[in-house]
N, C-alpha and C positions, 0 to 999 in steps of 0.2 A: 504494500500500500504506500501511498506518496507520504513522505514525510511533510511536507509542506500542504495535502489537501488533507488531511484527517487531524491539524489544527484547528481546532473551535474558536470563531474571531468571536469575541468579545463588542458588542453592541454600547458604543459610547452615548451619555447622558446628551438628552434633549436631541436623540435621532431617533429617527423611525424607519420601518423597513417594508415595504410591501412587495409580497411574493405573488403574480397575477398566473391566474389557472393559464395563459400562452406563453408561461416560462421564463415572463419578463421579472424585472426585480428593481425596485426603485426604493429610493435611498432621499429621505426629507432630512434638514437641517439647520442647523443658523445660518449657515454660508448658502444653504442653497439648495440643490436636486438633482439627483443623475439617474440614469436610468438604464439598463443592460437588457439582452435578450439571454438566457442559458443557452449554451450549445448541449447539444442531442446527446444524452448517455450518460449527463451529470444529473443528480438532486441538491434540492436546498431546502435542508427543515431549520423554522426558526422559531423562537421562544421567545417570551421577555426581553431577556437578555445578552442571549447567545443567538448563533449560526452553527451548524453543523452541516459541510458540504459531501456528499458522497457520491460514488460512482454505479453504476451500472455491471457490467462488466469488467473483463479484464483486456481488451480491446485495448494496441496500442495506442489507438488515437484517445481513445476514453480515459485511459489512464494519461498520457501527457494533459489533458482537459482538465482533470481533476485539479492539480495544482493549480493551474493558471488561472482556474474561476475563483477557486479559494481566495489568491492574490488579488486579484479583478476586484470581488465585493467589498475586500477589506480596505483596499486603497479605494476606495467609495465610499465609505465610511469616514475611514480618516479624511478626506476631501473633503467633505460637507459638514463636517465639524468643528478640522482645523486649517486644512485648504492646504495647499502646496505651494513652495517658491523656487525659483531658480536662480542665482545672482550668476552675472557675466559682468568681464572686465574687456576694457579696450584699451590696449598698450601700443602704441606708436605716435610721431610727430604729427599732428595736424588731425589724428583719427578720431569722429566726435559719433556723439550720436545726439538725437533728438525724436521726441515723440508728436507727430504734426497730424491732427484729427484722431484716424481710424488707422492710422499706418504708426511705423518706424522707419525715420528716414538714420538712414548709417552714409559717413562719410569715414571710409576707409583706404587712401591712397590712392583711388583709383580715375580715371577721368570722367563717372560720372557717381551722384549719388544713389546708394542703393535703397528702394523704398518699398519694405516689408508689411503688409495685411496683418493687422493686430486680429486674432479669431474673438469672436464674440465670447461674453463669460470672460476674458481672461485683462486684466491689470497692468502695466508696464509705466515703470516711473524710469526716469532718467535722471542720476543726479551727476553733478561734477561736470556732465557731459561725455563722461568719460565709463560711469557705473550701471547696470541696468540691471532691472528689478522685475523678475517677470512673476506673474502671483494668479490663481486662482484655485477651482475644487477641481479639477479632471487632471490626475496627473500626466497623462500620455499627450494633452492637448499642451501643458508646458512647457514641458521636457521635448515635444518635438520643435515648438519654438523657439527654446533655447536652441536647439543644435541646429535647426535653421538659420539662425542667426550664425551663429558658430561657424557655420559651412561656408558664409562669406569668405573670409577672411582667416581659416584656421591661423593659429599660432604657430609661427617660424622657429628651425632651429636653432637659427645662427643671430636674428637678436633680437628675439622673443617678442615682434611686432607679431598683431593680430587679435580677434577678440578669443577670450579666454573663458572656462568657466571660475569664478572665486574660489581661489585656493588652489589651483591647479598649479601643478607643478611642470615647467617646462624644461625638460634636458637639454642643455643648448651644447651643439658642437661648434670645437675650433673651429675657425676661419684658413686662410691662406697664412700658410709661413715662410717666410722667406729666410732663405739660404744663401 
């Protein structure tokens, strides 16, 4: 049995959970509301307080499923509870960012500005000009933001221009040596 889908997620205070007879499962909060479909082969009983996810069979797809809804409802939970954030950093001369309406405009060395589609539900501050804050409940919806962003411009090895995520560590290699 998966060690990660026969953990009992634990139901955080002032959420609610509803499990709908076409498999859906929707998740109420202070932050807000999500809502999934079950894939085929998994169950989900819930209590009070608790979630308990299990399988069907032993079917390899069913059993890879198992984990990953387990994971699914709980970062759903945690989402709409306590919500998710992403911090990124921009390292290089002249490299800024700015947040203009519904977008992010990013000005990364390049000869034009790049300007990113902020997804709805989701938060982005800019401070310093240089720092960015990305924040909402859906974590797959931030974390793909962040690394869209990120894909600009990854981080260089040789002198660590680029945006980054906070706290990343960048290996830089030597340069040219002369002999």
């Amino acid at each position: 049995m998966s060690r990660v889908g026969k953990q009992i997620i634990n139901i955080p205070d002032k959420v609610t959970i509803k499990l709908g007879a076409d498999r859906s499962v929707e998740v109420k909060g202070p932050k807000g509301e999500l809502a999934w479909t079950l894939p085929a082969g998994v169950q989900v009983a819930a209590d009070a307080k608790t979630i308990n996810v299990t399988r069907e069979s032993e079917d390899r797809k069913v059993r890879a499923l198992h984990g990953t809804t387990q994971r699914l409802i709980s970062n759903m939970l945690i989402g709409v509870s306590q919500g998710y954030t992403r911090n990124l950093e921009i390292h290089g001369v002249g490299f800024r960012a700015a947040v203009k309406g519904t977008n992010i405009d990013l000005q990364l060395g390049q000869s034009h500005d790049r300007l990113h589609p902020i997804p709805k539900g989701v938060k982005v501050t800019v401070t310093e000009n240089t720092k960015i804050a990305i924040e909402g409940i859906d974590k797959q919806v931030v974390g793909q933001l962040a690394a869209d962003i990120r894909a600009y411009y990854p981080p260089e090895p040789y002198k660590a221009k680029g945006v980054r995520y906070a706290g990343e560590h960048i290996r830089r290699k030597a340069g040219k040596s002369v002999k």
